[in-house]
N, C-alpha and C positions, 0 to 999 in steps of 0.2 A: 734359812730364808730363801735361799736359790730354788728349791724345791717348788717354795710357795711359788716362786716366779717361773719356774718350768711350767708347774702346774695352770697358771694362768697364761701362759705361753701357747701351750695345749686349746686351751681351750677358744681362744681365742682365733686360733687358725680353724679350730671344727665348723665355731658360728661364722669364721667370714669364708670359710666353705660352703656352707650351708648355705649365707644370704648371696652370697654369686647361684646359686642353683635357681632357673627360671621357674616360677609355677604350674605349677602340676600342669594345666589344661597347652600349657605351650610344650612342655617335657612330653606329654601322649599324644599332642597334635600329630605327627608323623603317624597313627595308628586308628585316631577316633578323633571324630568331629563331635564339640561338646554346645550341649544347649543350657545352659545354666551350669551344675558345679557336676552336671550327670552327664556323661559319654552318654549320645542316642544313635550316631552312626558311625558305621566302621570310616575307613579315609576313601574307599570306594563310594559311598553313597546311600550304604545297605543298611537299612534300620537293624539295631543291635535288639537279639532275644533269643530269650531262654539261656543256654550254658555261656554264649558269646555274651549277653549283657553282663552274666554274673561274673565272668572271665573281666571284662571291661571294668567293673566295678571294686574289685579286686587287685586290681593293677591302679586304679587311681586311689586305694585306702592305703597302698603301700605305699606310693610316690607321698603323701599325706600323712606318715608315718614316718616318711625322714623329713620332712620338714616339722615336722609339731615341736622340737625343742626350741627351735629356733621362734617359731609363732609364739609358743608359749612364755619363752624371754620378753619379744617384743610385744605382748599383750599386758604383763605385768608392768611391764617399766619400756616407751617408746622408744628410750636415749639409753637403752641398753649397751649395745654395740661401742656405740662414742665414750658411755663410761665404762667399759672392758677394756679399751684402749687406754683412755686414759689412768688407767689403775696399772695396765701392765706398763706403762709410761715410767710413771711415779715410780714403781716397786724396780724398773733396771736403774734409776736415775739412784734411788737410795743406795743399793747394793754395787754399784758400778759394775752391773754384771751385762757383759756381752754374749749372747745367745752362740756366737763364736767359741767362745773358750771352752766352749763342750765338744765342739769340731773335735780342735786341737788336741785334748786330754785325752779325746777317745783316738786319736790314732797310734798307732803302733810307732813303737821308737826302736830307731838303728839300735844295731848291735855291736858297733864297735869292739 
């Protein structure tokens, strides 16, 4: 059962990694100025085209690409996040398992 609760452990630090990450358009603000969900100008002023737009378009479907599991959690169910928690909650309360005692286990011991 500790596994289960590693395993939700896990995954729980991915999405509240994920949901601290700002949205794409403020993430590439430093590089492109956007007009709706499309990069149009560089942070100079300079309308983006040709290799630079597709270069721009390409860098915001990757930024887009690590947020979608997260999107896609929170599209299916909005109280995703609050019930991750409170699962991985429940599941240390039953196991009396401290994310700790794996510290511990894994370090090396004197040799007396």
């Amino acid at each position: 059962m500790e596994n289960a609760l590693n395993l939700k452990l896990k995954e729980k630090e991915k999405f509240e990694k994920l949901s601290a990450m700002p949205p794409v358009e403020v993430t590439l603000a430093d590089k492109y100025k956007f007009e709706g969900p499309e990069p149009t100008h560089d942070k100079d002023g300079n309308a983006l085209e040709g290799k630079a737009k597709d270069k721009a378009r390409k860098e915001v479907e990757k930024a887009k690409k690590i947020l979608e599991p997260l999107n896609k959690k929170l599209g299916e169910d909005p109280d995703f996040m609050s019930k991750l928690a409170a699962e991985v909650e429940q599941l240390t309360e039953r196991h009396g398992f401290a994310p700790w005692k794996d510290y511990l286990y894994a370090m090396p011991r004197p040799l007396y």
